[in-house]
PDB file with one MODEL, atoms N, CA, C and O in Angstrom:
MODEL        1
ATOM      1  N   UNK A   1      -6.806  -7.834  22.963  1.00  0.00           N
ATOM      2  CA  UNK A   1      -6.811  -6.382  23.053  1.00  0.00           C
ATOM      3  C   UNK A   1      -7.801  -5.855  22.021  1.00  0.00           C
ATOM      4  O   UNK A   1      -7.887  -6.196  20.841  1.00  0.00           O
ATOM      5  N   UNK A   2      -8.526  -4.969  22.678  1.00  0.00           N
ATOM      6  CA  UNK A   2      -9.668  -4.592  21.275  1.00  0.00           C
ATOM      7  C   UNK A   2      -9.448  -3.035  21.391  1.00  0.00           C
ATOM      8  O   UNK A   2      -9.477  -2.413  22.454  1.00  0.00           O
ATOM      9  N   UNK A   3      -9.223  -2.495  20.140  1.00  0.00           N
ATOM     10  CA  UNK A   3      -8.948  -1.409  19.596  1.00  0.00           C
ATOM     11  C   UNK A   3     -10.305  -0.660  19.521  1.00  0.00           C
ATOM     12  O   UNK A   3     -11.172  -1.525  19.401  1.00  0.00           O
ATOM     13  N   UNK A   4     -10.888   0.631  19.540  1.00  0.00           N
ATOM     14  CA  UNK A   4     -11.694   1.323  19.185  1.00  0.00           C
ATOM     15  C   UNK A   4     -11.450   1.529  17.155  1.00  0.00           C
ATOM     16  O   UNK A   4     -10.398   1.109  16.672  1.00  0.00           O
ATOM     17  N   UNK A   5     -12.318   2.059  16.403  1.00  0.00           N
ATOM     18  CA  UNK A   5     -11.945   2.125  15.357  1.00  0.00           C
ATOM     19  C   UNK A   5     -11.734   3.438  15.264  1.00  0.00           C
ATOM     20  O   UNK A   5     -11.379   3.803  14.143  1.00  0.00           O
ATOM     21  N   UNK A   6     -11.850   4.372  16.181  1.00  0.00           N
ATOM     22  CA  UNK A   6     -11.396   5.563  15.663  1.00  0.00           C
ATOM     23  C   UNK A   6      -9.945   5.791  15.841  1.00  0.00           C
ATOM     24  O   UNK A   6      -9.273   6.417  15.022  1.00  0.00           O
ATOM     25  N   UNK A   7      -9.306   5.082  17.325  1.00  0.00           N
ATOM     26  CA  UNK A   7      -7.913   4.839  17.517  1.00  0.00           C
ATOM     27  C   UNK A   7      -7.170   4.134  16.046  1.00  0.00           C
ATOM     28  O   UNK A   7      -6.011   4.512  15.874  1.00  0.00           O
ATOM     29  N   UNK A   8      -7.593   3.384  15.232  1.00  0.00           N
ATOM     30  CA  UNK A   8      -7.245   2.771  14.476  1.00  0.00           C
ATOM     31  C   UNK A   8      -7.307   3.350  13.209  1.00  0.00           C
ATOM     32  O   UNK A   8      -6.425   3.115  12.383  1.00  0.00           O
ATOM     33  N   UNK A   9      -8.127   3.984  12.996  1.00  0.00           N
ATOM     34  CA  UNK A   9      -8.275   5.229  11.658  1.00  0.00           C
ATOM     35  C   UNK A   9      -7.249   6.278  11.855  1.00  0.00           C
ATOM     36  O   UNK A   9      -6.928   6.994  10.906  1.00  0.00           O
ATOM     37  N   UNK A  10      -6.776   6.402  12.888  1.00  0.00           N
ATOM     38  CA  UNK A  10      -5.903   7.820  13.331  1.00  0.00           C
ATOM     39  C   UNK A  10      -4.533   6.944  13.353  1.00  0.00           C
ATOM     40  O   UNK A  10      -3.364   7.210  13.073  1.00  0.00           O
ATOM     41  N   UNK A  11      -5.068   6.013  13.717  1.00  0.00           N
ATOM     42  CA  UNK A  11      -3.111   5.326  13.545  1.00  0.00           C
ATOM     43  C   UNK A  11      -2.737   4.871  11.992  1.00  0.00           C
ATOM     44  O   UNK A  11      -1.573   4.756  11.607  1.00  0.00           O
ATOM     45  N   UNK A  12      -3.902   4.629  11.159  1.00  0.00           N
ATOM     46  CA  UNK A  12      -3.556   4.047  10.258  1.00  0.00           C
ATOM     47  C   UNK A  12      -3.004   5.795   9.179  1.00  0.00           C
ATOM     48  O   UNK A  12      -1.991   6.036   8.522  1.00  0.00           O
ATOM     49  N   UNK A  13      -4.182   6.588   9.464  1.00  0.00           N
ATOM     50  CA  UNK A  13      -3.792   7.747   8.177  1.00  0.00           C
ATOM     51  C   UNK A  13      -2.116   8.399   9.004  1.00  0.00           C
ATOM     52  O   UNK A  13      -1.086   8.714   8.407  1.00  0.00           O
ATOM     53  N   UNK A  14      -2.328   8.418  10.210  1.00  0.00           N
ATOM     54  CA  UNK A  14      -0.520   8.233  10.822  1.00  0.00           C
ATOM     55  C   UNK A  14       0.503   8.025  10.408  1.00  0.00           C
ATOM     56  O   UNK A  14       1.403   8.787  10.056  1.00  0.00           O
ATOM     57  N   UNK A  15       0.382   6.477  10.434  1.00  0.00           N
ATOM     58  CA  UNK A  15       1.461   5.717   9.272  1.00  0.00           C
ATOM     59  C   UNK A  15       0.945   5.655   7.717  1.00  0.00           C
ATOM     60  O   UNK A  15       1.118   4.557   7.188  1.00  0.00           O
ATOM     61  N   UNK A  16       0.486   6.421   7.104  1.00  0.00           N
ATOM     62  CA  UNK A  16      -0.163   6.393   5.692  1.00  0.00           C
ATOM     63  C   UNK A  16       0.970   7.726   5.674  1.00  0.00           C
ATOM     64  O   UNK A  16       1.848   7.754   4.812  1.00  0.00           O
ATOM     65  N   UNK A  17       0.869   8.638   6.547  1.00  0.00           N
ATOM     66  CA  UNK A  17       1.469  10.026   6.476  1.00  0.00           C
ATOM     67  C   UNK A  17       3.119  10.021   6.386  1.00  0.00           C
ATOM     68  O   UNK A  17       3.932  10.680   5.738  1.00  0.00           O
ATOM     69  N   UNK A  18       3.212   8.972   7.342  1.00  0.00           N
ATOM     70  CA  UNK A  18       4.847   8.876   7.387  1.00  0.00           C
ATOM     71  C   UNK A  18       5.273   7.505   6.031  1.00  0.00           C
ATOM     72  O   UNK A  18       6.443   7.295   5.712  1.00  0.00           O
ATOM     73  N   UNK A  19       4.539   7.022   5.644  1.00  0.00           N
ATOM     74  CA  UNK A  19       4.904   6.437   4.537  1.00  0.00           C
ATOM     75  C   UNK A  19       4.728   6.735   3.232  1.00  0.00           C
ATOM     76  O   UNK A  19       5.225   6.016   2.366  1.00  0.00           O
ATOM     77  N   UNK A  20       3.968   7.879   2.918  1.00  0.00           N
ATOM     78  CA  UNK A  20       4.347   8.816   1.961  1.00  0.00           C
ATOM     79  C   UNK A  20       5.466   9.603   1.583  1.00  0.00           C
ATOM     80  O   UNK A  20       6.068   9.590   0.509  1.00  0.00           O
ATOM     81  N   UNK A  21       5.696  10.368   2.710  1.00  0.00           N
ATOM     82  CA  UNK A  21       6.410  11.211   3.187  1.00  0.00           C
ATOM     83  C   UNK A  21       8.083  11.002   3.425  1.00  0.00           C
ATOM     84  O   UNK A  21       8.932  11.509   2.692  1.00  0.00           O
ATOM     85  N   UNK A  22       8.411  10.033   4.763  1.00  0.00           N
ATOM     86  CA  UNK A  22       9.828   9.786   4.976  1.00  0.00           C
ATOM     87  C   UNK A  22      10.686   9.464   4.030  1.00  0.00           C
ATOM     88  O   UNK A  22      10.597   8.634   3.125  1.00  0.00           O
ATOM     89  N   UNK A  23      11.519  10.193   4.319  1.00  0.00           N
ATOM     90  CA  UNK A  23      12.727   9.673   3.071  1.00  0.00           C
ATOM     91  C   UNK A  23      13.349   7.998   3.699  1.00  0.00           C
ATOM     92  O   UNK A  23      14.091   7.337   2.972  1.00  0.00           O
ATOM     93  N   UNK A  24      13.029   7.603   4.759  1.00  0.00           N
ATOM     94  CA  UNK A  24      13.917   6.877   5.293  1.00  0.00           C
ATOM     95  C   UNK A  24      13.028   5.331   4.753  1.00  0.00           C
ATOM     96  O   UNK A  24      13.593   4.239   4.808  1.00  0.00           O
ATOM     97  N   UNK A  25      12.001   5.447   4.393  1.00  0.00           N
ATOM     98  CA  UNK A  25      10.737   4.563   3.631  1.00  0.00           C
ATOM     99  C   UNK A  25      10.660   4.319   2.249  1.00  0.00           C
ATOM    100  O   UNK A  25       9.835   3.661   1.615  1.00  0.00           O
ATOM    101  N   UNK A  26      12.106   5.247   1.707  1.00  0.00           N
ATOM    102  CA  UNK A  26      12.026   5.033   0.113  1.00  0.00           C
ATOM    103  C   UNK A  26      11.812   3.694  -0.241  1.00  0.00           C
ATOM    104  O   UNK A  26      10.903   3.332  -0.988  1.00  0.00           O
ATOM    105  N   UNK A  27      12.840   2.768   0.417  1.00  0.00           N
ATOM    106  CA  UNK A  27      13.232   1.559   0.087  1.00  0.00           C
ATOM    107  C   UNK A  27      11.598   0.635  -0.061  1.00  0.00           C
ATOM    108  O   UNK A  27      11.324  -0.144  -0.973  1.00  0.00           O
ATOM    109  N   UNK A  28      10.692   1.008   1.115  1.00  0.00           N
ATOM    110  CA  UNK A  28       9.558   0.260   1.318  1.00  0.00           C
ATOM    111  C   UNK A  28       8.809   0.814   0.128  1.00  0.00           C
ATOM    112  O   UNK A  28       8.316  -0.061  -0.584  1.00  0.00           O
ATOM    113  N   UNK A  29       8.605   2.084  -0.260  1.00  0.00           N
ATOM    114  CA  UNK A  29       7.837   2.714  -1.368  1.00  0.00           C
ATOM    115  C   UNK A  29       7.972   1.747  -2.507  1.00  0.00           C
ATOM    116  O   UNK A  29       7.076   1.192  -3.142  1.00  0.00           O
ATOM    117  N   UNK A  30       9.660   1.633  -2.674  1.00  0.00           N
ATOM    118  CA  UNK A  30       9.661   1.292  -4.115  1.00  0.00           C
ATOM    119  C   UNK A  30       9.342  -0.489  -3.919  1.00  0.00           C
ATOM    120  O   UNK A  30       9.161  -1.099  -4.972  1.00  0.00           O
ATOM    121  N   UNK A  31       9.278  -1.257  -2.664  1.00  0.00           N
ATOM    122  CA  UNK A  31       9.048  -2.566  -2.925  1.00  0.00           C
ATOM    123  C   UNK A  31       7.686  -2.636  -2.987  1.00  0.00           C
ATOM    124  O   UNK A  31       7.159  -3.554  -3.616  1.00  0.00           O
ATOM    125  N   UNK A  32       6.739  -1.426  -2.175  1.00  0.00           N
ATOM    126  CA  UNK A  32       5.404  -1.816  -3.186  1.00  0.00           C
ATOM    127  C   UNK A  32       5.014  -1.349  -4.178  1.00  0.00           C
ATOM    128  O   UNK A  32       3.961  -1.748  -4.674  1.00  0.00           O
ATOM    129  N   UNK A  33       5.745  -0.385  -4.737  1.00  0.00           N
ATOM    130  CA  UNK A  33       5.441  -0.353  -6.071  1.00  0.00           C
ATOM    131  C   UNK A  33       5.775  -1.679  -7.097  1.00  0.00           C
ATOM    132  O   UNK A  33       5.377  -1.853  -8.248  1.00  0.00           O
ATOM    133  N   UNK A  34       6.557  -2.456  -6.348  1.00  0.00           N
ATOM    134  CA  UNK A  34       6.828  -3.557  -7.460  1.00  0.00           C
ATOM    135  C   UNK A  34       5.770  -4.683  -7.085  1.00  0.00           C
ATOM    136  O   UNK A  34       5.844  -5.823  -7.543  1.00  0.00           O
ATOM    137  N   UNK A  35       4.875  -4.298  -6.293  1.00  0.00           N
ATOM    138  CA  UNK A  35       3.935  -5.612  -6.072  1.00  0.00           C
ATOM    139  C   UNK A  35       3.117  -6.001  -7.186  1.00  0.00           C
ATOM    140  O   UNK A  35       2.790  -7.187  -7.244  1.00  0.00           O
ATOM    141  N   UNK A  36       2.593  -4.929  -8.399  1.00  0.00           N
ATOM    142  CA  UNK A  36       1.985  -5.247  -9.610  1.00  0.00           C
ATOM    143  C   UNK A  36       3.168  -4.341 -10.869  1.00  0.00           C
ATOM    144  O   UNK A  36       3.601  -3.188 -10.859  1.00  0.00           O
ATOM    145  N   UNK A  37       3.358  -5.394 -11.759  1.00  0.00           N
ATOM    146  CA  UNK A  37       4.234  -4.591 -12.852  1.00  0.00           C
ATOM    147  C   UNK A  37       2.709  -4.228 -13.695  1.00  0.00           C
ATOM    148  O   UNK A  37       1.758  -4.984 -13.897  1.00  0.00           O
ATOM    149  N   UNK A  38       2.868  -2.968 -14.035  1.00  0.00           N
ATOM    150  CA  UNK A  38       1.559  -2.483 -15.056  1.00  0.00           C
ATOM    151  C   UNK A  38       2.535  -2.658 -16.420  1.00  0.00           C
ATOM    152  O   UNK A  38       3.616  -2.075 -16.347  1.00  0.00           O
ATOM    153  N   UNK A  39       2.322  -3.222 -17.351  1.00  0.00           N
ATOM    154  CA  UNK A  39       2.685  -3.280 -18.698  1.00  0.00           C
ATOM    155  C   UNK A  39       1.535  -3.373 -20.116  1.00  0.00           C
ATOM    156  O   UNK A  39       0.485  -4.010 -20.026  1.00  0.00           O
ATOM    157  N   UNK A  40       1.742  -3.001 -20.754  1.00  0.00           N
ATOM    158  CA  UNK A  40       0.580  -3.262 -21.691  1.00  0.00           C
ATOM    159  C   UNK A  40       0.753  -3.827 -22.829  1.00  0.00           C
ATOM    160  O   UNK A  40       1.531  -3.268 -23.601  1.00  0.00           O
ATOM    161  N   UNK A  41       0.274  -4.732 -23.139  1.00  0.00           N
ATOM    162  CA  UNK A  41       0.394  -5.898 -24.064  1.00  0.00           C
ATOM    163  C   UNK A  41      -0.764  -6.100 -25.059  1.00  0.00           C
ATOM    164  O   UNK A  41      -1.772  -6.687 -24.665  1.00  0.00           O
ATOM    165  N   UNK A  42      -0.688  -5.681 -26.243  1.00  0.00           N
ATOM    166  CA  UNK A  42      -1.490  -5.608 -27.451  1.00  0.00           C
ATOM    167  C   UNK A  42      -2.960  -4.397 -26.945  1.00  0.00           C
ATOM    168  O   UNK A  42      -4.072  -4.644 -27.414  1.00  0.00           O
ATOM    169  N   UNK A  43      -2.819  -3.445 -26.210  1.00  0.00           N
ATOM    170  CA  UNK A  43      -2.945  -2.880 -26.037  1.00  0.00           C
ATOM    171  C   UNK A  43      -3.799  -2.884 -24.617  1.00  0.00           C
ATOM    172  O   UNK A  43      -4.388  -1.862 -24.262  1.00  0.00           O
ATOM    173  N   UNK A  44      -3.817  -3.617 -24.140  1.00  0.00           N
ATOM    174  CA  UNK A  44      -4.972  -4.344 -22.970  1.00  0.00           C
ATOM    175  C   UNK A  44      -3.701  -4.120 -21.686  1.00  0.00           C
ATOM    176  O   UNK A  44      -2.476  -4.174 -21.801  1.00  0.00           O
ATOM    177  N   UNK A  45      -4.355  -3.917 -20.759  1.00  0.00           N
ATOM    178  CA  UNK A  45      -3.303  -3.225 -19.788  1.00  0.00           C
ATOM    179  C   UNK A  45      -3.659  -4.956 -18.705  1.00  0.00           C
ATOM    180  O   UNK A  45      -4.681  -5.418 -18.198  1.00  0.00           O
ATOM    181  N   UNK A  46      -2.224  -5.422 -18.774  1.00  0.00           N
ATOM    182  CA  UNK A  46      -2.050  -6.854 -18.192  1.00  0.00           C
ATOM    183  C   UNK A  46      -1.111  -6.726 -16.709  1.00  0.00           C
ATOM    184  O   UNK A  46      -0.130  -5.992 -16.822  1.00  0.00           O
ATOM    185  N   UNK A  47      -1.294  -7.292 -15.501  1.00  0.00           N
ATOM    186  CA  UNK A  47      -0.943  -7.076 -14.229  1.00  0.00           C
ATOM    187  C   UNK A  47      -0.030  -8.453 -13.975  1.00  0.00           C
ATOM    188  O   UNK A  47      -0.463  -9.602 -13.890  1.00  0.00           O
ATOM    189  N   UNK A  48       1.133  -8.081 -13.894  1.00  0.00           N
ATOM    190  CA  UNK A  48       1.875  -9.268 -13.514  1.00  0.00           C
ATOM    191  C   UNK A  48       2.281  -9.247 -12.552  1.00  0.00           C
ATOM    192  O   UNK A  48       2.247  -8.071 -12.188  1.00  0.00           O
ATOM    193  N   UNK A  49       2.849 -10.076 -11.533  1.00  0.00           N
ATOM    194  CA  UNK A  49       3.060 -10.082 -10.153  1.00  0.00           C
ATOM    195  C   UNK A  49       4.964 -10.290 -10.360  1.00  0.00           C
ATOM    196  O   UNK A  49       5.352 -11.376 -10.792  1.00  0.00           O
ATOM    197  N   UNK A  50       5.817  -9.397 -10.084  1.00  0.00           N
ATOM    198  CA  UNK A  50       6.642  -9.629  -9.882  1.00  0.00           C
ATOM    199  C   UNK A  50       7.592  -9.965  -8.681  1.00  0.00           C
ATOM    200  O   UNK A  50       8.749 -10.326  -8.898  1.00  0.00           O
ATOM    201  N   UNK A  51       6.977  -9.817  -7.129  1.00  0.00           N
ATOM    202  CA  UNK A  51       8.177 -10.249  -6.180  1.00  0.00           C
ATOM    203  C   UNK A  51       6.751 -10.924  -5.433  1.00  0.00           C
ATOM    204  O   UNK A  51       5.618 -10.447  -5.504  1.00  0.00           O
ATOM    205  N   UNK A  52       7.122 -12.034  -4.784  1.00  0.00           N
ATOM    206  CA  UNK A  52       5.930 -13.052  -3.907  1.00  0.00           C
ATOM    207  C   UNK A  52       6.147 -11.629  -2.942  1.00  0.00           C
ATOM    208  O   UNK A  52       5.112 -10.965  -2.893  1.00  0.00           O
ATOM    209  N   UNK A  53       7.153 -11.120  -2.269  1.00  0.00           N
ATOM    210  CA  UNK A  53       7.276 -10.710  -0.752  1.00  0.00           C
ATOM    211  C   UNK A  53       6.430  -9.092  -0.928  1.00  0.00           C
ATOM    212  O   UNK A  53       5.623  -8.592  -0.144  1.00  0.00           O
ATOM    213  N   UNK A  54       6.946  -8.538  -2.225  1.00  0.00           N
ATOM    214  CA  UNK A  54       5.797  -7.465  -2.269  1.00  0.00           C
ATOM    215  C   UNK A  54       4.387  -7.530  -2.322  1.00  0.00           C
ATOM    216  O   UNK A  54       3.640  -6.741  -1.743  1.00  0.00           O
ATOM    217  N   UNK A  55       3.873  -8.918  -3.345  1.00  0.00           N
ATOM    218  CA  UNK A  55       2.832  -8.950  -3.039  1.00  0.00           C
ATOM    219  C   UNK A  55       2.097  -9.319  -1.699  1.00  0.00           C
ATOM    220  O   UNK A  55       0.886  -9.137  -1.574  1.00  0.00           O
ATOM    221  N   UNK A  56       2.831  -9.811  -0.769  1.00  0.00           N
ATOM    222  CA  UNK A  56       2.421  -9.947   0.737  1.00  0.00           C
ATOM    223  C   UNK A  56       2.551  -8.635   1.659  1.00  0.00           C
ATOM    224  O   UNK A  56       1.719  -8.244   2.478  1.00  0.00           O
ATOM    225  N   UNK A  57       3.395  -8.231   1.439  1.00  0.00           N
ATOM    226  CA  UNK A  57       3.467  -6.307   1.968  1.00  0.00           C
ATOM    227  C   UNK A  57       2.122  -5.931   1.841  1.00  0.00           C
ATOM    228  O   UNK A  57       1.263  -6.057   2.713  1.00  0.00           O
ATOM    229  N   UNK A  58       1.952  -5.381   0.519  1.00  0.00           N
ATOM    230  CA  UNK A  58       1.041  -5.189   0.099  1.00  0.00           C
ATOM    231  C   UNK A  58      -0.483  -5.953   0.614  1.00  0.00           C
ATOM    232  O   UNK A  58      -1.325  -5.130   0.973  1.00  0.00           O
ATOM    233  N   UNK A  59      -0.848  -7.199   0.675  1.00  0.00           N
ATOM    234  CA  UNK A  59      -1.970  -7.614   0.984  1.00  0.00           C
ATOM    235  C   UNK A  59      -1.863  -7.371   2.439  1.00  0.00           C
ATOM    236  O   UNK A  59      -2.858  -7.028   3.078  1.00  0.00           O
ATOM    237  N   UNK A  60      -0.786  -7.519   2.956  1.00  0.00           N
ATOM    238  CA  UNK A  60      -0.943  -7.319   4.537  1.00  0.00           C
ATOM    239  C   UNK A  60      -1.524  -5.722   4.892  1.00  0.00           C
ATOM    240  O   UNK A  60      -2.618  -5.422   5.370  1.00  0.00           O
ATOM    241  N   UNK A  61      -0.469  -4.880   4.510  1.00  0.00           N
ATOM    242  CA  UNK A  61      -0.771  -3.128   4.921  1.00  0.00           C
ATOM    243  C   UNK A  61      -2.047  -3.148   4.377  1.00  0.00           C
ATOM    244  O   UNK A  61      -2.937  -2.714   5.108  1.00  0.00           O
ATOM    245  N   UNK A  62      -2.516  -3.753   2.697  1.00  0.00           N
ATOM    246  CA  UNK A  62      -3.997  -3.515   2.628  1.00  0.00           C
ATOM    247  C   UNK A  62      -4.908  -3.421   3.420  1.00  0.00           C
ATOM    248  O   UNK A  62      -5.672  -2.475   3.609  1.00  0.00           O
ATOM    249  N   UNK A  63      -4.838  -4.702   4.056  1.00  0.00           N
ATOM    250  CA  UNK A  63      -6.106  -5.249   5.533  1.00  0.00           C
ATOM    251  C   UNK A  63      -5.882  -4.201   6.369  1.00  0.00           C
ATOM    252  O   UNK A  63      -6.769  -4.123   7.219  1.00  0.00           O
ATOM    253  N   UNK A  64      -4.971  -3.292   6.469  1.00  0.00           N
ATOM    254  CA  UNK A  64      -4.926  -2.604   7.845  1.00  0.00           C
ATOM    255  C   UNK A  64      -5.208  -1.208   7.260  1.00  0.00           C
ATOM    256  O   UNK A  64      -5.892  -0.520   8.018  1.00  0.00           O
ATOM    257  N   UNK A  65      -4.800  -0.518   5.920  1.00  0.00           N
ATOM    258  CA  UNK A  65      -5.385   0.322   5.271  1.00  0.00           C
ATOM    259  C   UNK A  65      -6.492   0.683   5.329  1.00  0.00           C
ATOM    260  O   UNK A  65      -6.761   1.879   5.442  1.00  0.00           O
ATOM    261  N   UNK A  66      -7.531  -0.384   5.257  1.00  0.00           N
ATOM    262  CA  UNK A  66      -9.027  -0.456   5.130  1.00  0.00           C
ATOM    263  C   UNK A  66      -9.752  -0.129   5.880  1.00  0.00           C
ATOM    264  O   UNK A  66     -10.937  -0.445   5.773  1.00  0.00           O
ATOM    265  N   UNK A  67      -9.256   0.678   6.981  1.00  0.00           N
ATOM    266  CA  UNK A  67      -9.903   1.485   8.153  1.00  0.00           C
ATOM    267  C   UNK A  67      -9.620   2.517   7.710  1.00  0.00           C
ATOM    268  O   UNK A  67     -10.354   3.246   8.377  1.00  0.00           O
ATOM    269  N   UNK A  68      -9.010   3.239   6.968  1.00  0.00           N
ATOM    270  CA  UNK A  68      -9.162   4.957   6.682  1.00  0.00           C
ATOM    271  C   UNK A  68      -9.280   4.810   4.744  1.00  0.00           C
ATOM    272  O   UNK A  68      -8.368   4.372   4.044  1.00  0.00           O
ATOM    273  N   UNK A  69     -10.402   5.219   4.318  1.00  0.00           N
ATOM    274  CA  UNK A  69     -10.648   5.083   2.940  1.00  0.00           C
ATOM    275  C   UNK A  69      -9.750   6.303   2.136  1.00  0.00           C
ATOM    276  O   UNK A  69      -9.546   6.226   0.925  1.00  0.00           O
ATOM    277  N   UNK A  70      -9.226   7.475   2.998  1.00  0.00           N
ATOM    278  CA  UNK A  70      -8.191   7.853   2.040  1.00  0.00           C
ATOM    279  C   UNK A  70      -7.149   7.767   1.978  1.00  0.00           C
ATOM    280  O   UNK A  70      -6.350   8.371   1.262  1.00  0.00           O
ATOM    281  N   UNK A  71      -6.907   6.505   3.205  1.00  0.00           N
ATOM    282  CA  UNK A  71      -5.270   6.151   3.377  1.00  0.00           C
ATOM    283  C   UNK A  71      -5.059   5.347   2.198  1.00  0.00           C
ATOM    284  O   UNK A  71      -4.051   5.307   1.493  1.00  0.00           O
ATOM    285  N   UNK A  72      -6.216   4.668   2.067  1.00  0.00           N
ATOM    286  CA  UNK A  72      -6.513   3.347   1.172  1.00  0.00           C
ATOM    287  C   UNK A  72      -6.356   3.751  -0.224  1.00  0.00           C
ATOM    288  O   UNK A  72      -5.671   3.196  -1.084  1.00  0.00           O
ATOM    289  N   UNK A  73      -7.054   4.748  -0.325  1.00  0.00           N
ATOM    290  CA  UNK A  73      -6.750   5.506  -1.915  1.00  0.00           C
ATOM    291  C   UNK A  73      -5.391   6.038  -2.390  1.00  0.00           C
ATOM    292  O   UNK A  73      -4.930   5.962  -3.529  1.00  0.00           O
ATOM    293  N   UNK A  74      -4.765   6.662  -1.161  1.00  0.00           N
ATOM    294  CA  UNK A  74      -3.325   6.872  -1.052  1.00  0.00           C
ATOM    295  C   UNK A  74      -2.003   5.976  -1.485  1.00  0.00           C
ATOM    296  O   UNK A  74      -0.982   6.195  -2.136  1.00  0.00           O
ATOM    297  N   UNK A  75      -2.668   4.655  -0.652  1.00  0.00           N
ATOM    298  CA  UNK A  75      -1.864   3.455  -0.626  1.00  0.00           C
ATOM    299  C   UNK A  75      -1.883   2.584  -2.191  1.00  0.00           C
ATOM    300  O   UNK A  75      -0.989   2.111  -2.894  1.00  0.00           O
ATOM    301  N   UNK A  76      -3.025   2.638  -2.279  1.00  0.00           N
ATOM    302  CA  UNK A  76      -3.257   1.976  -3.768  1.00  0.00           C
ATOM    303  C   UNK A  76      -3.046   2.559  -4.906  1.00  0.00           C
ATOM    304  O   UNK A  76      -3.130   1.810  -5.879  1.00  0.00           O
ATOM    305  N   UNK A  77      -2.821   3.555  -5.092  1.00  0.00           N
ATOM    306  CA  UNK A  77      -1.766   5.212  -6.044  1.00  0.00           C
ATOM    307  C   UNK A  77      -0.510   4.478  -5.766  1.00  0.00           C
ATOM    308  O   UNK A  77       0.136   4.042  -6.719  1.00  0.00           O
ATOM    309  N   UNK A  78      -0.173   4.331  -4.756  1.00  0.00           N
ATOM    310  CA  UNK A  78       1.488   4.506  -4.401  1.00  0.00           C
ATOM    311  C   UNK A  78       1.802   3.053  -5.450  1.00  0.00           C
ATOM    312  O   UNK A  78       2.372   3.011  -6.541  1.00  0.00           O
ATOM    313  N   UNK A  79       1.092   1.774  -4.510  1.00  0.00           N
ATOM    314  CA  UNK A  79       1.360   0.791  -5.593  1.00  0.00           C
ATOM    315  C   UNK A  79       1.276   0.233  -7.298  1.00  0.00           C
ATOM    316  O   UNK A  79       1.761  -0.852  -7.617  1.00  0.00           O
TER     317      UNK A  79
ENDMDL
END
């Protein structure tokens, strides 16, 4: 099946919209926010990976993010 990319830019800022937004997505919000713990350590800001399954959320929705550059900016804030 081959997608047009504009069908795919409109589906992606779509679900970018409802995953900001829904309350019913909290749960998903907060597991990618745990895909990088930001902590800072002797003053140098160090990225630790705390759950394998967030960081796969995350790399997955990335790849599909990457058709709308302000979903992408959106998405990468959130995490």
């Amino acid at each position: 099946i081959v997608f047009s990319l504009e069908f795919v830019s409109t589906m992606v800022q779509t679900l970018n919209l409802i995953l900001l937004t829904a309350s019913e997505l909290h749960g998903l919000r907060v597991l990618l926010s745990k895909a990088f713990d930001r902590s800072t350590s002797d003053g140098n800001k160090v990225i630790k990976k705390e759950d394998g399954n967030a960081d796969d959320l995350f790399d997955t929705l990335f790849k599909c993010w990457c058709h709308s550059p302000v979903a992408t900016f959106s998405f990468c804030l959130l995490a």
